[in-house]
N, C-alpha and C positions, 0 to 999 in steps of 0.2 A: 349568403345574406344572414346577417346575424340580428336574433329578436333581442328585444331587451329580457334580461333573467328573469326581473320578475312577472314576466307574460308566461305563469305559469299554466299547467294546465285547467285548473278552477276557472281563471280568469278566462282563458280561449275559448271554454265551454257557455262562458257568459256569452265572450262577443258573438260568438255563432247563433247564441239562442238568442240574442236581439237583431241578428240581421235577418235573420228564418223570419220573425215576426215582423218588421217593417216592410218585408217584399211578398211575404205571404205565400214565402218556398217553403218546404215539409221536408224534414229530413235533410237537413246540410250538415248538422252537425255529424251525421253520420261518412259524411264523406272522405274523411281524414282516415278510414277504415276499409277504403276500396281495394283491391283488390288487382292484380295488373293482369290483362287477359290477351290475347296472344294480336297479330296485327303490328303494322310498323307504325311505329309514334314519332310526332313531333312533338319536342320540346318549348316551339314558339305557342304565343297565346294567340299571336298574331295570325290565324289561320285562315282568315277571310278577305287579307291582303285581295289587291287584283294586281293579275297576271296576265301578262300578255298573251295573245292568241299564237297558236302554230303560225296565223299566214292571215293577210286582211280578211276581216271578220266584216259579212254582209248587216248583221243583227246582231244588239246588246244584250238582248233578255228575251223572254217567251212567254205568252200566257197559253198554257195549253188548257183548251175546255175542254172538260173529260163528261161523256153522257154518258153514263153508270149503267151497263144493262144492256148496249149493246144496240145499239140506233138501225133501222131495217135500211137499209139501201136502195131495192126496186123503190121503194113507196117515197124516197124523198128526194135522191139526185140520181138513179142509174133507168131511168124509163126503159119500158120492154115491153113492147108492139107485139112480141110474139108470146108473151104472157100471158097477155089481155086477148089475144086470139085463141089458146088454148087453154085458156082458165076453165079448169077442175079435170082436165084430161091428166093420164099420168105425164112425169119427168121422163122424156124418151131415152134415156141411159141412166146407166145404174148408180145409183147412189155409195157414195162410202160406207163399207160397212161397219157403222157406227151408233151406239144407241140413239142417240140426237137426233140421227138423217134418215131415221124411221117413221117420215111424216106422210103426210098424202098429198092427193092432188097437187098439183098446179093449184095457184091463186093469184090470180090478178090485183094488181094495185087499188083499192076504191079511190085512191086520188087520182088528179088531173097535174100533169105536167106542161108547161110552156118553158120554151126558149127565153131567155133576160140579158140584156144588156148588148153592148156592141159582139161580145164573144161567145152570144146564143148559150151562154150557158143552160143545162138543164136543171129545172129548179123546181121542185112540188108545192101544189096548190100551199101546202101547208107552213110553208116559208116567205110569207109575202113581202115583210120585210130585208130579211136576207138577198131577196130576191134583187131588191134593188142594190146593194152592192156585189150582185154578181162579176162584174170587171175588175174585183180587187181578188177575187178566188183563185184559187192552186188549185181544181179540184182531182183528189186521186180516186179513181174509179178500178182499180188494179190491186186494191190491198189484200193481201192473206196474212195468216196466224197458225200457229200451231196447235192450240187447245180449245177445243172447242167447250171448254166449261170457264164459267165466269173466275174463279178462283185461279186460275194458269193461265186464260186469255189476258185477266187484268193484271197479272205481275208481268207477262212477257211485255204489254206493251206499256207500263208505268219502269222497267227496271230491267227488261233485254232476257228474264231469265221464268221460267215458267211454272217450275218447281222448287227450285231456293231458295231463301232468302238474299238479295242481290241489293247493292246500291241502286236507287230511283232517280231518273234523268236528271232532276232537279239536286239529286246529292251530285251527282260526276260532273254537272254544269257549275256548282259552287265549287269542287275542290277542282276544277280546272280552272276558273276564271277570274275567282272570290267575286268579291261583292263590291260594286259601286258608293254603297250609302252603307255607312259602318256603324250606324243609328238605327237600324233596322235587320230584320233576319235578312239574308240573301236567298232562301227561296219559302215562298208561302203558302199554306194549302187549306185553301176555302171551300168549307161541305159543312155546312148547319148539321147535317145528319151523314154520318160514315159509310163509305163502302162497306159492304161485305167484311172486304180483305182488310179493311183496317188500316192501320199505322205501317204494316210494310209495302205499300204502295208511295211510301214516302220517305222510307227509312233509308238511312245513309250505311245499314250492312254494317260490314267491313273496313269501310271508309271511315277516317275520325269521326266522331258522334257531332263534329261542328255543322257537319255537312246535312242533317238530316231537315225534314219540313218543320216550319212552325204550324201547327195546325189554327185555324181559325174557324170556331164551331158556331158561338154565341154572336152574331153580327151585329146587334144590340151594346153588348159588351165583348168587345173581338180579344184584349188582353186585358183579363184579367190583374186586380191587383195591381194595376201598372206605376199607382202612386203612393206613397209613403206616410200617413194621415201622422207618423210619429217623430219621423227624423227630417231635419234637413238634408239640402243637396248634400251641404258642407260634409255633417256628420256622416252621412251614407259615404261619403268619398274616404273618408278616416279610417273605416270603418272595411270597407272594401282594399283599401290598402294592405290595412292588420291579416285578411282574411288571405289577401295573396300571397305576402308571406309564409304564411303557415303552409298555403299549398304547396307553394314553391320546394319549400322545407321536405313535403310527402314526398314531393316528387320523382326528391334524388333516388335511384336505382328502381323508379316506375315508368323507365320511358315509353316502354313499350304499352302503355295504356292510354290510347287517348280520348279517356272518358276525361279525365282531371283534368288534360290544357281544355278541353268543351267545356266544362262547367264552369270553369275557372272566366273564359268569355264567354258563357252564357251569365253571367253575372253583371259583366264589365256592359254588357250589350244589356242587360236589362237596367242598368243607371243612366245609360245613354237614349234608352228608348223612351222615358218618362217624358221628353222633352219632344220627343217625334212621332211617336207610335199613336198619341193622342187626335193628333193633328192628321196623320196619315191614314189612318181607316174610317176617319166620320166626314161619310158623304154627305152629313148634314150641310157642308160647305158650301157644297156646291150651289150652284144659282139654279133658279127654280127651272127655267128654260131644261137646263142639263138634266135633271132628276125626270121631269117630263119626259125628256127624249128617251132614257133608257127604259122608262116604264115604274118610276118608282113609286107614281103615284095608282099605280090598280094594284089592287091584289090578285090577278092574274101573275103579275109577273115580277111582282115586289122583292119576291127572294131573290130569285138571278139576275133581279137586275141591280141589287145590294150589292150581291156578289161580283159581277162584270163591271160597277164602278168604284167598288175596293180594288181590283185586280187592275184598272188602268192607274189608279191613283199610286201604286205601289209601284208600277212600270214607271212611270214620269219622276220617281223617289229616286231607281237606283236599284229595285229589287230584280235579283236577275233572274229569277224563275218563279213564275206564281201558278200554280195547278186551280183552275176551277172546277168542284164536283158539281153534274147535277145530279143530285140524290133527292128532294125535298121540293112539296109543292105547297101553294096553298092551302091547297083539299086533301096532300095525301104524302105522308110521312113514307120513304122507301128508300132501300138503300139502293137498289135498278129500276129505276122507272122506266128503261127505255127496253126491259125485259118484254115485250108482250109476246105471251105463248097465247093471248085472248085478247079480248078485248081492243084488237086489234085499231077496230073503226071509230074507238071514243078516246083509247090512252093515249095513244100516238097523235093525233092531233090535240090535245090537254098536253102533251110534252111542248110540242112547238109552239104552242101560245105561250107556254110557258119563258120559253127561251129564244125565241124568234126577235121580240123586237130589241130586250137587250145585247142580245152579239151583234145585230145589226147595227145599233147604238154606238157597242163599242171598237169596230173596225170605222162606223162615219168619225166618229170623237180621237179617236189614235189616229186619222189623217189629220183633222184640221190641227187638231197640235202639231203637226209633224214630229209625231210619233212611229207613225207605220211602217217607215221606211227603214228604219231598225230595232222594230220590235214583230219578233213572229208569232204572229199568231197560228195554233193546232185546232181544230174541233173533231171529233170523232171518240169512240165508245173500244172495245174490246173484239167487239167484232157486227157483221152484218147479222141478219136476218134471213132465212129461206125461203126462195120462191114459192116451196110448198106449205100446203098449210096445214100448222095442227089445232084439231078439232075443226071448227068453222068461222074463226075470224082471229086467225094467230100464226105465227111462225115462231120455228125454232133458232135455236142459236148458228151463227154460220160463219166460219171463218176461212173457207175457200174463196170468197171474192166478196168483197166490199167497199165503200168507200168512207174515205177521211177527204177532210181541205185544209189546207195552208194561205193564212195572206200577210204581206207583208214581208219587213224581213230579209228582203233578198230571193222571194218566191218568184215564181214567174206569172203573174198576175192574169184574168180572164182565160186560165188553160185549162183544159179538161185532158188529162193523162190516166194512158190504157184503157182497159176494157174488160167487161165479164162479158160471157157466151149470150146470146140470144133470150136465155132466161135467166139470165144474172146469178147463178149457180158456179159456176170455176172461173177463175180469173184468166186472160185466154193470150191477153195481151199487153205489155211491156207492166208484167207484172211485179208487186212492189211486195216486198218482206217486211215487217215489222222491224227488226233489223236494218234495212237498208233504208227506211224509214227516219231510223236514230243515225245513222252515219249522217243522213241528210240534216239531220237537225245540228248536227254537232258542225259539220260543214259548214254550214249555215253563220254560224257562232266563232269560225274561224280553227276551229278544231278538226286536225284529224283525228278519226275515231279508232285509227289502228296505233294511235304513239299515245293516246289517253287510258293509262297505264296503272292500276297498282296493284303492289305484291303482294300478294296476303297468301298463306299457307305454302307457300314455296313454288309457286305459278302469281304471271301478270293475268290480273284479270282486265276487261274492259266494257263496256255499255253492250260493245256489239257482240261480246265474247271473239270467239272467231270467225264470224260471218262479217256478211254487209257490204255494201256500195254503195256509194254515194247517187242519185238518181239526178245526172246531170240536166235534165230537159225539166226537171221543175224550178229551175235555178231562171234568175232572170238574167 
């Protein structure tokens, strides 16, 4: 593609420093000076195409709710009869010998369980809302992990890998499916306040940089900058041409870098977004009834529930993976809330008021749309909680048996699948790997997770690595 001569380099340095300034991006002009880093590159801009599934696909998209810290199991859906019988006696077998699982006693649940809905699900006092969409639940009671610390629990189950740096579910669901709505990112990660582990819990790795999360911090003002107080459409489009050009130009003998075709449509996607992104994250839309139901109007539950009706509103757009953190409350800024080594009998229910009536909210509101039925919804944390307890109203970190739920989607709806021991300490029966987990999600999605494939350093990588099964009796 040939520029005009006199689009010398003075002048290119102009237009770059008045598009930096109309979009309120830093540093473009530097881009022209990248750099090609190792990784297989395409050449297209077009990277968020949608592609067909391996094989019919139950589910479009996913919102997974992610509780930061690690949510206790006995105390909210695994009840144990023989806990509460032997509460503060020791664990009759021996613990892993691990710093972590150096806790004491036995401790019984302080909440009450009942059975809900036609499928008797089990459900704690502390989920009252949830409770009544118990017959829309997948619930897995069979989960394990491999790291028992927040830092390796939360990369194995956001990215398959536990020490790495690895592609996050939502980058290998974009660069296998692309995206629906080409006016919006393809996958979104809502956390007012960040994990721990940050940005690679969402990072697209290896995978072209197209693929990685949009984060959304500010719910107030979710993108920033999105509109242009200086240029028109028109001129931004002029403007954005000139700019492709030029990259085009860099490009030749950079293929291997695909940071440049990313920026290049992070561009094109952020001209396109001024007209949708406005529209698409302000719940203020919504009709009062709707905003009531999720809880937007208490400050109990105002954050998550901003959050769980951005993340439906983004589902119904086209977005095909949106991750929700709860990290942030209220009363109490944290990047684990659902960590309690204390405070056992006040934090842990302050989380589920927290979040209780909004997910419930959002699985009643994804049916009457007829939504549910293919979009999956995840909830679950990094790992369980220990029977026993450290100090006197806390448990430690636990990733021998836990639970996660699935609804929707192509789930198999009102199931409770597998089983932990007696005192919810090892997982005993048709137990689930984090790994077999992600085969299931990707299954789900119409993907096999053993052909979702890319090369990087001279090995196929993939979500599952080399593990995983699909967990067909969660299937509906």
């Amino acid at each position: 593609m040939n520029l005009p001569r006199e689009l010398d380099r003075l002048h290119r340095r102009a237009v770059l420093g008045r598009f930096a300034n109309g979009f309120g991006m830093l540093g473009l002009a530097s881009l022209l000076a990248d750099e090609a880093r190792g990784g297989i590159a395409s050449t297209s801009t077009d990277l968020m195409a949608v592609k067909p599934p391996h094989f019919s696909a139950r589910a479009k998209r996913v919102i997974f709710l992610f509780m930061s810290g690690g949510p206790s199991h006995v105390d909210l859906f695994d009840p144990k009869p023989r806990l509460a019988a032997d509460n503060g006696k020791p664990l009759p077998f021996s613990m892993p010998h691990l710093e972590r699982t150096r806790t004491g006693n036995l401790l019984r649940s302080p909440f009450k369980f009942a059975k809900h809905g036609q499928s008797g699900q089990d459900i704690s006092e502390l989920f009252p809302h949830l409770a009544k969409q118990a017959d829309k639940l997948c619930i897995i009671k069979s989960m394990v992990a491999d790291n028992i610390n927040h830092n390796g629990a939360c990369l194995q189950m956001n990215t398959g890998e536990q020490t790495f740096s690895r592609p996050s579910m939502g980058s290998w669901l974009t660069y296998g499916l692309g995206s629906e709505n080409r006016d919006l990112p393809g996958f979104v990660v809502i956390s007012p306040s960040q994990p721990a582990q940050g940005a690679p819990l969402w990072s697209s790795s290896f995978l072209p940089a197209a693929y990685q999360g949009t984060l959304i911090a500010d719910l107030k003002d979710p993108i920033a900058n999105i509109k242009n107080p200086k240029s028109t459409l028109a001129d931004q489009r002029k403007q954005l041409d000139v700019l492709r050009q030029l990259n085009t130009l860099h490009q030749v003998g950079r293929d291997d870098d695909s940071r440049l075709a990313a920026r290049i449509e992070s561009f094109e996607l952020a001209f396109r977004m001024q007209a949708q992104a406005p529209e698409a994250f302000d719940v203020n839309r919504e009709s009062p009834a709707t905003k009531s139901l999720y809880g937007l109007d208490d400050p109990t539950t105002s954050i998550f529930a901003t959050q769980c009706l951005m993340a439906r509103r983004l589902a119904e757009r086209g977005v095909r993976f949106v991750q929700v953190y709860h990290t942030q409350t209220s009363k109490r800024k944290s990047c684990q809330l659902w960590d309690q080594h204390g405070g056992l009998a006040t934090e842990l229910p302050a989380n589920c008021a927290a979040t209780d009536k909004p997910i419930a909210a959002l699985l009643h509101d994804l049916k009457t749309r007829g939504l549910l039925d293919d979009t999956l919804v995840v909830w679950g944390g990094e790992f369980g909680r220990t029977p026993t307890a450290e100090g006197t109203n806390g448990r430690e970190h636990h990733p021998f048996g836990f639970t996660m739920w699935m609804a929707g989607g192509g789930t198999r709806p009102g199931y409770a699948h597998g089983a932990t021991d007696e005192f919810g300490w090892h997982s005993v029966k048709d137990k689930v790997h984090v790994h077999d987990l992600h085969a299931t999600i990707l299954h789900l999605l119409g993907i096999d997770h053993e052909r979702l494939t890319y090369r990087y350093s001279g090995r196929d990588y993939r979500l599952t690595d080399v593990f995983g099964q699909v967990v067909k009796p969660l299937l509906a």
